[in-house]
N, C-alpha and C positions, 0 to 999 in steps of 0.2 A: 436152286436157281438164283443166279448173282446179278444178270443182266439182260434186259428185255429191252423189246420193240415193239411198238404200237402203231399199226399204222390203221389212219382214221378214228385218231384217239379222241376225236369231239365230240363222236356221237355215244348212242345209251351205253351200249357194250363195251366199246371200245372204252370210253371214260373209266365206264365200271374197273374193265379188265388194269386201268393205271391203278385206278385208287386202291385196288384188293392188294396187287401185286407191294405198292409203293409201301402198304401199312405193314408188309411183311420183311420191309429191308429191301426190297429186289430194287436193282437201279434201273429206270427204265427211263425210258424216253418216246415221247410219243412225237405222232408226225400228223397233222391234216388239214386238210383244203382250208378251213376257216382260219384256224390258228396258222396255217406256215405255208400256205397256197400248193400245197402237193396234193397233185391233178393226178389221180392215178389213171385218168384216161389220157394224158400227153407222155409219151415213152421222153421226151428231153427232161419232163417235170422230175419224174420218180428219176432219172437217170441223177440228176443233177442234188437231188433232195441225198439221196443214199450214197452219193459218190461225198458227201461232206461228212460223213458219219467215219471211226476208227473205232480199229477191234472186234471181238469178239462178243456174240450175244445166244445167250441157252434159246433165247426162247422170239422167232420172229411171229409175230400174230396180226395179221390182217383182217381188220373189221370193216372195212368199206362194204358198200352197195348199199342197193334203193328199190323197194317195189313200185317208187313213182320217180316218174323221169320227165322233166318237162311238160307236170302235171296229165304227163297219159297214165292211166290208170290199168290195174291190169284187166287183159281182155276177158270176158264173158264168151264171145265165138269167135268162130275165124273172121266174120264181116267186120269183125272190129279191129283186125288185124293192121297195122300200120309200116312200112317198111322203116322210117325213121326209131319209130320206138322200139320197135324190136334191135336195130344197129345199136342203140343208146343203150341197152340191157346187156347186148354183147361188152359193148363198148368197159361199161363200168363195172359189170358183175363179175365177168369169166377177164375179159382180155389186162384188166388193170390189176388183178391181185398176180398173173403171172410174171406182169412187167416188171411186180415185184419183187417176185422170184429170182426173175432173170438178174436183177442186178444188185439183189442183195444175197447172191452166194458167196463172195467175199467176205460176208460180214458172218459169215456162218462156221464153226470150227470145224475140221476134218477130223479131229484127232480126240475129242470129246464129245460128251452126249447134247445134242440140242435140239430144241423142237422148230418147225414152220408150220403153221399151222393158217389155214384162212377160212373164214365164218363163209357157210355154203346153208341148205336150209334141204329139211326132208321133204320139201315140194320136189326141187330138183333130180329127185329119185324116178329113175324111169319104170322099173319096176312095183313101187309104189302107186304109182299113178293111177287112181281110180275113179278121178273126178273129171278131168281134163281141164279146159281153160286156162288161165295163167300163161297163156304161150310163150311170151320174150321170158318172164323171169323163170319158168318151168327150164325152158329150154339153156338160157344164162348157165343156172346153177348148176345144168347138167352138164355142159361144156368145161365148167371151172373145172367138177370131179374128175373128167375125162384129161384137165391140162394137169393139174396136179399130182394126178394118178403116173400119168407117164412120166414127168419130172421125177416124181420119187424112185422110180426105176432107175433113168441115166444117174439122179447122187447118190443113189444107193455103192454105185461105181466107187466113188470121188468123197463122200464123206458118208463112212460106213456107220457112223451110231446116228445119224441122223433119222427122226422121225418125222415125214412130208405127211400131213392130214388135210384134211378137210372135217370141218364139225358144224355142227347142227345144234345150237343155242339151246331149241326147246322155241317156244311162246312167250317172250319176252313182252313187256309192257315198256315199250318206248314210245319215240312220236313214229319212229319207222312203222308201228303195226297199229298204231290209236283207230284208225279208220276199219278196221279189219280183226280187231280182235271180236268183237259179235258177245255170245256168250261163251266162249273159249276161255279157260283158266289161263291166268300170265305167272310168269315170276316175278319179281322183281330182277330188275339190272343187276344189282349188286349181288341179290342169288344164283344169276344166270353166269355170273363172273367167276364167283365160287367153284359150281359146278366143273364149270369148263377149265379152269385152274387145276383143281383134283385131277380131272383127268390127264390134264398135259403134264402133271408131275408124275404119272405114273406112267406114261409114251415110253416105248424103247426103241431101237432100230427095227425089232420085227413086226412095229405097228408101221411102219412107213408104208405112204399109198393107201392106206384105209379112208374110208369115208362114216364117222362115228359122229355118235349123238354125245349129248351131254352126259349121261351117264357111262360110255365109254362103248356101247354097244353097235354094232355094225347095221347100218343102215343099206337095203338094197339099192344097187345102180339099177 
């Protein structure tokens, strides 16, 4: 890997995922809302953010989203159900890492191997689902896999070693889960970064459209 992208490079993951890559030689550049005002929920923002970028990059990674959104918390039942927070979870989890997609398939090779890859979470798994609750972001994540999935399909067309994923971190110890980790084991960022690195060096074209965990393994829709 010679050249990456980070998009939502401020936060746990995403940082992590610069610092591992950067210590290895890989040129990267990261993109987000704090540092460089890209809104991945405004399609002009991401449009205008990645239309100023040249070249070719192995590896596009999207670490955006939030399980709190204008301090709504996620829900416990349907009474708690909000139609704003829910719009805001579409908004930022599923509909902004495709706007990603959309406009950084230029920046993607046809003709060599590269990965797109965007942080989704094994809540998201519908099949998994044995708790309930969580509505907007259960629902968000499942949407992402569902946009992603079919995206991988039409480039599978148009850039044939490409591999479109979706990945599942594990339990990370950032501020994103501090409220919510309980007694749950975390990693560390910088091991969560590890992880997810290993496995995107070893993606091919015939992993495109999968929805995979940190160790590389298939996680149910």
């Amino acid at each position: 890997m010679k050249r990456a992208l980070i998009i939502g490079s401020s936060g746990g993951i995403g940082s992590a995922m610069q610092a591992v890559l950067q210590a290895r030689d890989v040129d990267v550049i990261g993109l987000s809302r704090s540092g460089d005002g890209l809104d991945v929920t405004s399609e002009a923002s991401v449009k205008a953010h990645l239309r100023a970028l040249d070249g070719a990059f192995d590896l596009i990674f999207v670490a955006t989203g939030a399980l709190e959104i204008s301090g709504a918390q996620p829900e416990k039942s349907l009474n708690t159900l909000n139609w704003q927070a829910l719009m805001d979870q579409y908004a930022l989890n599923a509909i902004g890492p495709m706007l990603v997609l959309k406009h950084a398939v230029r920046l993607l090779p046809k003709d060599c191997p590269a990965v797109f890859a965007a942080l989704s979470a094994r809540v998201g798994s519908i099949g998994d689902n044995r708790l309930g609750g969580w509505y907007g972001y259960r629902a968000s994540k499942a949407a992402l896999n569902q946009l992603i999935h079919g995206a991988a399909i039409e480039l599978a067309r148009s850039h044939r070693e490409l591999a479109c994923v979706c990945m599942h971190p594990g339990t990370v110890a950032t501020d994103f889960t501090a409220k919510y980790l309980g007694r749950h084991p975390a990693v560390t960022r910088d091991h969560a970064a590890e992880r997810l690195i290993k496995v995107i060096e070893g993606l091919g074209a015939a992993d495109t459209g999968r929805f995979i965990d940190y160790a590389g393994q298939d996680i149910p829709w």
